[in-house]
SETORTI-202242 format. One line per field, with one value per residue (C-alpha): residue number from 1; residue in three letters; x, y, z. Coordinates in nm, 3 decimals, always signed. Layout:
<rs>
seq	(NUM_...)
type	(Ala_...)
X	(X_...)
Y	(Y_...)
Z	(Z_...)
</rs>
This chain:
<rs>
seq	(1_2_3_4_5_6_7_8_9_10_11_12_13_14_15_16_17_18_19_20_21_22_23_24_25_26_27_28_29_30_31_32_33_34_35_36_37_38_39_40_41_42_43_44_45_46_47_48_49_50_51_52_53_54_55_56_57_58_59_60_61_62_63_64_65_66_67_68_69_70_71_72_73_74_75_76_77_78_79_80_81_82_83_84_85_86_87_88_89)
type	(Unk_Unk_Unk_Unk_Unk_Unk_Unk_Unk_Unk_Unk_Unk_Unk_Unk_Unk_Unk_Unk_Unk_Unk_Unk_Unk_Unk_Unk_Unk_Unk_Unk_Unk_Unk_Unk_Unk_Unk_Unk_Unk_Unk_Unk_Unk_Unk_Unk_Unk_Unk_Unk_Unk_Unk_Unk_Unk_Unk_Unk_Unk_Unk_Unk_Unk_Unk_Unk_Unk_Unk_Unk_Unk_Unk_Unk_Unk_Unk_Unk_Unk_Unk_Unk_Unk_Unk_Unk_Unk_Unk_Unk_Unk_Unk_Unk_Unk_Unk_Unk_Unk_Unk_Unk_Unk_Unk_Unk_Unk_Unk_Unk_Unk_Unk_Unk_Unk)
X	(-0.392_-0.115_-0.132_+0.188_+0.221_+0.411_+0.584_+0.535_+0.679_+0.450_+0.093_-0.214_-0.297_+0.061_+0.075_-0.275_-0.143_+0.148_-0.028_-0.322_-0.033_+0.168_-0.128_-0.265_+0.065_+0.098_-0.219_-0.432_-0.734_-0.724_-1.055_-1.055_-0.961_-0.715_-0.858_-0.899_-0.976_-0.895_-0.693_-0.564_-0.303_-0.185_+0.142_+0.292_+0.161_-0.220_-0.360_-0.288_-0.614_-0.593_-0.752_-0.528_-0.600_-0.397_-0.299_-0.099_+0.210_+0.153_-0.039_-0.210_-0.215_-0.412_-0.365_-0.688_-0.570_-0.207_-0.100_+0.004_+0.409_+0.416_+0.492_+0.362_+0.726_+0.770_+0.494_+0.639_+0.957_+0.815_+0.607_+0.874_+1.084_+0.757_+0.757_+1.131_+1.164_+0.885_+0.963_+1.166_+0.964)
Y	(-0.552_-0.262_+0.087_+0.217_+0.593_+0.665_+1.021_+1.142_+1.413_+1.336_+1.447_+1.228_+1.143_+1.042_+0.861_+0.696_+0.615_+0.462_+0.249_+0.120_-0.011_-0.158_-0.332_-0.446_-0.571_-0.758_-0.908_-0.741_-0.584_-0.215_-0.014_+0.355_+0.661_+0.966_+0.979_+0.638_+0.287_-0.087_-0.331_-0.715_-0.886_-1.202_-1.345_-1.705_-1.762_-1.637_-1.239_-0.909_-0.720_-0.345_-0.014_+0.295_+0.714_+0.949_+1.311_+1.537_+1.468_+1.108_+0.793_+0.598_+0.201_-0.024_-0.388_-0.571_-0.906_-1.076_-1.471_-1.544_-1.607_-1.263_-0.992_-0.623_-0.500_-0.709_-0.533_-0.242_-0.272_-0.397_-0.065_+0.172_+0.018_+0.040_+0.379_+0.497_+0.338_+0.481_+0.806_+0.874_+0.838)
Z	(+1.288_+1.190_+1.090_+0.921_+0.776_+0.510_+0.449_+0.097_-0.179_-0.436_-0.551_-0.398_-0.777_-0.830_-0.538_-0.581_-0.960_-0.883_-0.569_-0.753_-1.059_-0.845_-0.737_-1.010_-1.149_-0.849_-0.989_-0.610_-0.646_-0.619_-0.474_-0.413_-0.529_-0.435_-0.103_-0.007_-0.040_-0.040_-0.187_-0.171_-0.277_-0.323_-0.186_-0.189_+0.177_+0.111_+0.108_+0.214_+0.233_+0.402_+0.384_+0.239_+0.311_+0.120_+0.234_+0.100_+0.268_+0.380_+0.295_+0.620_+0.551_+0.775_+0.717_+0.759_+0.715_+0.624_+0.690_+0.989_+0.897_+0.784_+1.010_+1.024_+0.994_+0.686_+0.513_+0.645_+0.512_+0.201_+0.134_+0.258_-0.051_-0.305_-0.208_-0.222_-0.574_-0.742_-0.570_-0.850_-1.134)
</rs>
């Protein structure tokens, strides 16, 4: 469906860390470790399921499934924010 790649400054463990909490606080299901893996989560419109790789300097999402009124750049824009707020921490 999409593939979107995500520049990173973090380590692959903090990155994976802070991925599989956000998550799982999302109430998803997280699968996977630093490397890679899967996950799904729930929205008000149905599922996002996807596939995740983490490298060193970026993390390569590829979004399996999504409901139809939701677009790939949504999710995009959705994960670019995750990702510059937890930067951060």
């Amino acid at each position: 469906m999409a593939t979107i790649e995500i520049s990173v400054e973090t380590s692959r463990d903090s990155t994976y860390n802070r991925m599989k909490s956000a998550v799982q606080g999302a109430k998803g299901e997280f699968n996977g470790d630093s490397s890679a893996g899967s996950f799904e989560i729930p929205i008000k419109v149905g599922r996002i399921k996807g596939d995740y790789t983490l490298f060193d300097d970026k993390i390569v999402v590829d979004i399996r499934k999504k409901p139809f009124i939701v677009s790939n750049k949504m999710i995009e824009d959705a994960l670019y924010k995750f990702m510059e707020s937890t930067e951060e921490e």
